[in-house]
N, C-alpha and C positions, 0 to 999 in steps of 0.2 A: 504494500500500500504506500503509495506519496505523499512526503510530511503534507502539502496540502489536502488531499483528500481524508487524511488521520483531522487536520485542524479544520475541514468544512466539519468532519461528522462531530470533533468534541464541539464545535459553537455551537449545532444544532442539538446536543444534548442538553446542554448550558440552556439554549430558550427553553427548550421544551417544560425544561427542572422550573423553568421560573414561573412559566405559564400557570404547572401545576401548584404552584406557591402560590399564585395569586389567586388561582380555583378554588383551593384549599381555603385559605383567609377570608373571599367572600360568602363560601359556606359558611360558612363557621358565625358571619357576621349574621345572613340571613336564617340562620336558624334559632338565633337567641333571643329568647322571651325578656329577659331583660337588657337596660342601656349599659352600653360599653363604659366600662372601666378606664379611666385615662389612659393607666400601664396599655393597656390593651388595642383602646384607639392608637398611641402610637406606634405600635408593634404593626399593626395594620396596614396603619401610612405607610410605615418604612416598607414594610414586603412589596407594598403595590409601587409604591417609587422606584424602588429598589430595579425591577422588573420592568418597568420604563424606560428606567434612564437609559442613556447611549453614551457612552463616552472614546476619545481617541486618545494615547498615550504619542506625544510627537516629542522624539528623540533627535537631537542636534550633533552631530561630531564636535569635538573642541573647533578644529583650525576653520572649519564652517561657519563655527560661530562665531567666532572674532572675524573674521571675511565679512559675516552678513553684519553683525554689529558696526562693523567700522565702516561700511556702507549704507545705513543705515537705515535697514530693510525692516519691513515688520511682519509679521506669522499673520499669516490671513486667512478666514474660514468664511466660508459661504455653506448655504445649505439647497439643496434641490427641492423645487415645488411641482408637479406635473411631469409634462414630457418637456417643459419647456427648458433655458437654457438658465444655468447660474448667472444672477445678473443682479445682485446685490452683496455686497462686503458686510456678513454677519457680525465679525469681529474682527480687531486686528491689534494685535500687541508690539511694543515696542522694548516691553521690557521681558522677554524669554528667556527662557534659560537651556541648559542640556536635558533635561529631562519636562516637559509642558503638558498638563492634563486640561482636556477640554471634555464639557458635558453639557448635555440639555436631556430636555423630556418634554413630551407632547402635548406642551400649554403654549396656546397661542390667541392672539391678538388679530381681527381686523380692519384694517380702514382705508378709506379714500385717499388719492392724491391726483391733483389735475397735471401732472406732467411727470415724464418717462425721461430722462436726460444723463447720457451719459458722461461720467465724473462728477456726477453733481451729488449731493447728501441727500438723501428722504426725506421730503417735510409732507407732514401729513397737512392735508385740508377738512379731514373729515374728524369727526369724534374718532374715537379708539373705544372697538371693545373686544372684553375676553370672549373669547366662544372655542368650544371644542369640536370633535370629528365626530362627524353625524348632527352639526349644528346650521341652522342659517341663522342672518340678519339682514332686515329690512332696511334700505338706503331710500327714506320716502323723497317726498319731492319738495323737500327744504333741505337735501342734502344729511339729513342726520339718522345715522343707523341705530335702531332698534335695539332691546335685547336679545339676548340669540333663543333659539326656541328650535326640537325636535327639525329637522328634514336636510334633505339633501343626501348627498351618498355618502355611507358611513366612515369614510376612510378621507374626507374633505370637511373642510369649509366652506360654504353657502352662503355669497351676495344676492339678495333678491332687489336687484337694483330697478326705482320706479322715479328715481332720479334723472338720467341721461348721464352724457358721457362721462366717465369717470374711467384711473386708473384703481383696481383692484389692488390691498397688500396686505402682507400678511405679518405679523411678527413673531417669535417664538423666544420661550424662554431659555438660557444656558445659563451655566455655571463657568465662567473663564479660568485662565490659567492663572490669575490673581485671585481666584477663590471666590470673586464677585458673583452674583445674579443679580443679569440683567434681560428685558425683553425689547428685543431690536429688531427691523427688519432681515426679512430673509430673502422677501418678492417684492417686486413691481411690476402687473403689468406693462410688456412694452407699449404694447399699444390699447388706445381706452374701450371699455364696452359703451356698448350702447344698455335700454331699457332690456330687463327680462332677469336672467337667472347664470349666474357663473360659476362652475364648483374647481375650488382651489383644494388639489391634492398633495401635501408635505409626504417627501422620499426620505426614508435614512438614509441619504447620499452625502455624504461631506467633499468639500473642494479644501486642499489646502494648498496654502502655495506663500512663497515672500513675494514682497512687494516696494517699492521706495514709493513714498508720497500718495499715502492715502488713508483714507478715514472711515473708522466703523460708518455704516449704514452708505456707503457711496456708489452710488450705480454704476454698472459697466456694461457694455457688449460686445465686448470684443472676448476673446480665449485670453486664461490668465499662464504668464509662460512660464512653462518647469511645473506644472502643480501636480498632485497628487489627488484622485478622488479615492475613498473611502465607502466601502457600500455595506451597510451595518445593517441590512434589512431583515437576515436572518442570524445576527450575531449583537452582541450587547458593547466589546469593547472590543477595540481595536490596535496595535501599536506601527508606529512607522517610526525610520528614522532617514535624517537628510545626512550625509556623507558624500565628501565628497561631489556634491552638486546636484547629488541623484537620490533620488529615495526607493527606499530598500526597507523589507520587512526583518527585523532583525533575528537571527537564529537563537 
């Protein structure tokens, strides 16, 4: 067998173990006649977090990293939405080190913005709200989106826009390599909808790559160069390391 095909099947046992962790806990919650105990509620949370979360281990070589430091590059993440293309700067650090842990989990944020422009930073026009997968929200026709409520396809987020042209975006929450959570853009719309219904689908695809001169939440459309993607869709974490200019799964 081939250490990859040995490391597809343990990540696939790894979800599988977690699923049933989560299966396990929401039992357990819907069968009790009485309210949860704190101890308990947080025992709970953690399992179902736990089982969520996503995270990348980004490993630097030393002489790499004084190269990109003294160049004064930054670790850049984006996240995939649909079939469409990475086109948002999730995060971007300047201060990394040899060893960089990145994480999120599937809390996100939607909202308006009337323009798509590449290098430019995301400014929202619209309100911002939370909504999760298998949720919509109504963008009536003063421009202001709704609570989110039941519909759309379970694995999206749901504009029921009665507004007019607007670009669609999404935001999601992570946990940075400085320990932070913060919820920023992941999407924009390149180009705007019209009146009707749009469902926006988040991939566990991660983009990593350095960069000089650029800033959390900054649009882009072009291919970002030398980067690495990341596909965590059947796996929870992942490690990479940059060496030598190239990235490489480390043995």
């Amino acid at each position: 067998m081939s250490n990859s095909n040995a490391a597809s099947k343990q990540q696939l046992a790894v979800a599988q173990q977690r699923q049933e962790q989560v299966q396990q806990a929401v039992k357990a919650l819907l069968g009790r006649t009485q309210p949860l105990e704190q101890s308990h509620y947080a025992n709970l949370f953690r399992t179902i977090t736990d089982a969520v979360t996503k995270s990348v281990n980004i490993q630097i070589a030393a002489d790499d990293l004084r190269t990109l430091k003294d160049g004064k590059y930054k670790l850049c993440f984006a996240k995939k939405v649909g079939d469409a293309a990475y086109n948002v700067v999730w995060q971007s650090y300047d201060k990394y080190l040899m060893n960089n842990t990145f994480s999120w989990t599937p809390q996100y944020q939607l909202f308006g913005t009337n323009t798509f422009q590449d290098n430019v930073t995301v400014t929202t026009a619209t309100n911002i709200v939370t909504i999760g997968l298998g949720q919509q929200s109504i963008l009536d026709d003063a421009g202001i989106l709704g609570a989110p409520s039941t519909g759309g396809p379970e694995t999206a987020v749901t504009l029921i826009n009665k507004y007019g042209s607007i670009h669609p975006g999404v935001n999601q929450l992570s946990t940075g390599i400085d320990g932070k959570q913060v919820s920023t853009p992941i999407y924009v719309a390149t180009s705007a909808v019209v009146q009707g219904s749009t469902s926006l689908t988040p991939k566990e695809s991660i983009l990593v790559w350095f960069q000089q001169d650029v800033q959390t939440s900054t649009m882009f459309s072009s291919s970002r160069s030398n980067a690495q993607e990341i596909d965590l869709t059947f796996a929870n974490s992942a490690t990479y390391m940059y060496s030598d200019q190239k990235w490489i799964i480390p043995s």
